[in-house]
C-alpha positions as CSV (number, residue, x, y, z in Angstrom):
1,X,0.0,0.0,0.0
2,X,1.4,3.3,-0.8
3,X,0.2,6.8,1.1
4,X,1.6,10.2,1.4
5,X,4.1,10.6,3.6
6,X,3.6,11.8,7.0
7,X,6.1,13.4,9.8
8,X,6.0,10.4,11.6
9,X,7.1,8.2,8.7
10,X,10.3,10.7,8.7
11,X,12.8,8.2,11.6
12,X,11.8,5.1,9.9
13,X,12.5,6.1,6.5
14,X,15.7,7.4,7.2
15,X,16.6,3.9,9.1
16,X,15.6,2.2,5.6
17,X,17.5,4.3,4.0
18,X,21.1,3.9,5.8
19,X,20.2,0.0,6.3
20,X,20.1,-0.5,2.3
21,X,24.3,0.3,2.8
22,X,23.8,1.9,-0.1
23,X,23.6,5.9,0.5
24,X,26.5,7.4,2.5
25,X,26.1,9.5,6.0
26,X,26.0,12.7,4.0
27,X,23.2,11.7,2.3
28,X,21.1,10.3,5.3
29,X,21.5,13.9,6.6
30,X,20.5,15.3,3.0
31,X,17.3,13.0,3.4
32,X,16.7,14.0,7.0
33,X,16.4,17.9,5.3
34,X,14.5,16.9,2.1
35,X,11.9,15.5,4.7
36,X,11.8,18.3,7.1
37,X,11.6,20.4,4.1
38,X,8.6,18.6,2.5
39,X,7.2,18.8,5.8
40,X,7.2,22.4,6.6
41,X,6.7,23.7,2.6
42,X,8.0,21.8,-0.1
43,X,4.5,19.6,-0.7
44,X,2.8,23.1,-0.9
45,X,5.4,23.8,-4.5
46,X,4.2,20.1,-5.7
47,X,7.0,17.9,-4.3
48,X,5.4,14.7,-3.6
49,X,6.6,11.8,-1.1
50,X,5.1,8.1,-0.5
51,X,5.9,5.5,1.9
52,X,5.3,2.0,1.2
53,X,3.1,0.2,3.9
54,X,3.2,-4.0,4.1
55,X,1.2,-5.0,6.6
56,X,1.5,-1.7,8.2
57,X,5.1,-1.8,8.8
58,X,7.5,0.6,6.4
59,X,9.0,-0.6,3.5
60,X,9.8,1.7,1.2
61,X,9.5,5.5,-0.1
62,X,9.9,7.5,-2.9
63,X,10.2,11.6,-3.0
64,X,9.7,13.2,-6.8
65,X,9.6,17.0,-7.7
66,X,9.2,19.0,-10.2
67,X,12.1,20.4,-11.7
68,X,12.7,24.3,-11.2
69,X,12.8,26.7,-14.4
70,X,11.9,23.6,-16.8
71,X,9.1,23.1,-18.6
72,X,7.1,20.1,-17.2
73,X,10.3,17.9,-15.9
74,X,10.3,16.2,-13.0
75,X,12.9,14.2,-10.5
76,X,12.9,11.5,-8.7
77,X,15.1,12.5,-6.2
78,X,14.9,9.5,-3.9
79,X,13.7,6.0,-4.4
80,X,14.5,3.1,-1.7
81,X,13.3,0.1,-0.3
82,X,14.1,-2.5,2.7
83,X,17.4,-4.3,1.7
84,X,15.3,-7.5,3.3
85,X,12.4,-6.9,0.5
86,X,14.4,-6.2,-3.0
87,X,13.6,-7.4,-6.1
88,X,10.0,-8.4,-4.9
89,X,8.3,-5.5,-7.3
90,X,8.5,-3.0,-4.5
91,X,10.5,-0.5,-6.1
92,X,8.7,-1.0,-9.1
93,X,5.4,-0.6,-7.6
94,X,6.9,2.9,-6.2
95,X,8.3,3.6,-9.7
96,X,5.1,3.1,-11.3
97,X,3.1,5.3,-9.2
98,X,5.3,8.2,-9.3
99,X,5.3,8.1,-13.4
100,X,1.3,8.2,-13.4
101,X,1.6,10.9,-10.5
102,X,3.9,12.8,-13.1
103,X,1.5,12.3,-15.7
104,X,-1.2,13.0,-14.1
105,X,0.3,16.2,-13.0
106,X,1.5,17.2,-17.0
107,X,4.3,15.8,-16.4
108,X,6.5,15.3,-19.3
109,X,10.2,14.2,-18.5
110,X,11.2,12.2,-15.6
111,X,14.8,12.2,-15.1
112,X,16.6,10.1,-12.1
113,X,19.9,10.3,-11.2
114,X,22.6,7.6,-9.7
115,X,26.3,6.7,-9.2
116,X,28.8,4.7,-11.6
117,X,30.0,2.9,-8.3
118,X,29.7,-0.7,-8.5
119,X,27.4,-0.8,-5.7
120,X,24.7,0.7,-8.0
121,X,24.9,-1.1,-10.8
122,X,21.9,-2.9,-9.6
123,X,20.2,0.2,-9.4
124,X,20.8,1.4,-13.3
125,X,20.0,-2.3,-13.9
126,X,16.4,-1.6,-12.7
127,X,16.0,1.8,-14.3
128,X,16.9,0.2,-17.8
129,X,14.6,-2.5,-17.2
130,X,11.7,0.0,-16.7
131,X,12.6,1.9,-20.0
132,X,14.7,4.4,-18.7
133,X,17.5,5.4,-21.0
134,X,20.9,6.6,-20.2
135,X,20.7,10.6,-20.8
136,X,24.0,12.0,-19.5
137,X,27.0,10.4,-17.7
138,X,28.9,13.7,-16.0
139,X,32.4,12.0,-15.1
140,X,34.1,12.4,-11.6
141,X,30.6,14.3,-10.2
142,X,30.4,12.9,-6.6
143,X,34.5,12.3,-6.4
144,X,37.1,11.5,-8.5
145,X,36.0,8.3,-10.2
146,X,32.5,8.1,-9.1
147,X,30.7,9.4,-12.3
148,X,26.9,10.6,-12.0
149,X,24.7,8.7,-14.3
150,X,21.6,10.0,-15.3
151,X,18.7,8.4,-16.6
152,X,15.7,9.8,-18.1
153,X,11.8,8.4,-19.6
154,X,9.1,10.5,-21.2
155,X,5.8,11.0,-19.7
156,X,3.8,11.5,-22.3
């Protein structure tokens, strides 16, 4: 079951977040302000955040936003699930819902964006498989050798 996300969501989802091992401590504290954010003003400006319910317990979330100064492109900025419930059509699930939000919305570019580090290749494995295509590659973005990948669908 997916809902908005509410304040009291905010300490689980950044547990699920660090537990994947996948985002660094800089980003858990880059979450913990997204969701404040969100909170306090951001969902008035059209950002949009879900959590993922099974069996009441938090499993996932996903936070998308339009994109400032474009016309009709959105991000996802975040996108995670429980490392003990991958690659059981949870993500996609999340995925899928944000697209039709985007649509729904006028939406008409969703772009996502990732690391080159090994660790993700799992994740640009799963944007390929849902027909997102490789828009940009900026090398050396995050640190030297760690390239920023970024993927891209249209909405419409």
């Amino acid at each position: 079951m997916l809902r908005p996300t509410v304040p009291a969501d905010d300490a689980a989802l950044l547990i699920l977040a660090r537990d994947t091992g996948v985002f660094r401590p800089i980003e858990i504290t880059a979450l913990e302000e997204v969701l404040r954010d969100y909170h306090a003003h951001n969902r008035a400006l059209g950002h949009q955040c879900v959590t993922c319910l099974d069996d009441g317990r938090i499993v996932g979330f996903a936070y998308f936003a339009p994109a400032a100064m474009t016309d009709r492109t959105w991000y996802l900025y975040w996108i995670a699930v429980s490392k003990q419930l991958q690659a059981r059509g949870i993500g996609a699930q999340m995925l899928r819902h944000c697209e039709t939000a985007i649509r729904e919305a006028g939406g008409r570019l969703l772009l996502i964006e990732t690391s080159s580090l090994p660790h993700y290749d799992l994740t640009r494995k799963f944007y390929l498989k849902h027909g997102y295509q490789t828009a940009a590659l900026l090398p050396d973005y995050y640190a030297d050798g760690d390239d920023m990948v970024v993927f891209g669908k249209r909405m419409r």
